[in-house]
C-alpha positions in Angstrom: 81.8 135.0 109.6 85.0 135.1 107.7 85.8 136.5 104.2 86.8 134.5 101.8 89.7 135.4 99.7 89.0 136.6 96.3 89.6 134.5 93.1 93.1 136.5 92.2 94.2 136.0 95.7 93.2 132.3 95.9 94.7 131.2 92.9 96.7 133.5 90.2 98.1 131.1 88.2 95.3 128.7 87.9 92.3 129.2 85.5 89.7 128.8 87.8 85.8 127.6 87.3 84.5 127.2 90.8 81.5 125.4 90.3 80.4 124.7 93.7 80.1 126.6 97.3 82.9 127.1 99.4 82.5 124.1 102.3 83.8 124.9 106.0 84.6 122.3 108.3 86.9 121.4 111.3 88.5 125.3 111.0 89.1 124.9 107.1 87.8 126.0 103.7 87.3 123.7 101.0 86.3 125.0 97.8 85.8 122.8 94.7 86.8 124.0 91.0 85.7 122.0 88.4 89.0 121.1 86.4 92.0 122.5 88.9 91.3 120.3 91.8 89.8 121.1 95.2 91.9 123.8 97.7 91.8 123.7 101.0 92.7 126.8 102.7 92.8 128.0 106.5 89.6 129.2 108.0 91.6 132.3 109.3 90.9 135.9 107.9 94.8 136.0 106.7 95.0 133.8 103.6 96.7 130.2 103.6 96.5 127.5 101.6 96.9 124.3 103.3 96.5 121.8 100.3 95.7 120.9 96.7 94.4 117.7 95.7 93.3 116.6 91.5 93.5 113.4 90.7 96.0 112.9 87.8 94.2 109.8 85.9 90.7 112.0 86.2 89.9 113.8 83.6 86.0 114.8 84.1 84.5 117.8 85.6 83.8 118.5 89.2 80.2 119.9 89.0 78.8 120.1 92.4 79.3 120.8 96.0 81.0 118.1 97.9 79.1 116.0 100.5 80.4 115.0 104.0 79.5 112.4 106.3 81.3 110.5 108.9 84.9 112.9 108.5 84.9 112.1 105.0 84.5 114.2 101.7 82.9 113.0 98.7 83.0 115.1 95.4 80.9 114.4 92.1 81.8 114.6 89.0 80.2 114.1 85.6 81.3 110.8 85.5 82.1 109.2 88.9 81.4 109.5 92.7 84.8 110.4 94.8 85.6 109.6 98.6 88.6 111.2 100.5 89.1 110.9 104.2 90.8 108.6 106.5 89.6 105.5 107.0 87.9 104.5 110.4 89.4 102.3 112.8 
């Protein structure tokens, strides 16, 4: 099992409210805040973040942990039901 970085080391500039639990998958970490976005960080004991994604025109809260099914990730917010993944051929 691998430790996860702590809160300072994840993020220091960003106020975070994690509001779900961290999700591993395919040798990364993804771990859900509920206004900052979702990180997804290398499943590796040295720390790396490998990506950020908010959606700009979203304003509501992320207020769960994220789903997966079929190599896609779908988060849940207070106000809608979110898909990202690529799309099968």
């Amino acid at each position: 099992m691998l430790p996860l970085p702590s809160r300072a080391a994840l993020l220091p500039a960003a106020s975070l409210a994690l509001c779900s639990s961290p999700l591993a998958a395919d040798g990364r970490i993804c771990v859900v805040t509920r206004r900052s976005g979702t990180f997804v960080l290398d499943a590796k004991p040295e720390f790396r973040q490998l990506a950020r994604r908010q959606l700009a025109s979203d304003s509501s809260d992320l207020n769960a942990s994220p789903a997966v099914c079929g190599g896609r990730i779908y988060p849940r917010s207070d106000e809608r039901l979110c898909c990202a993944g690529a799309a099968k051929s």
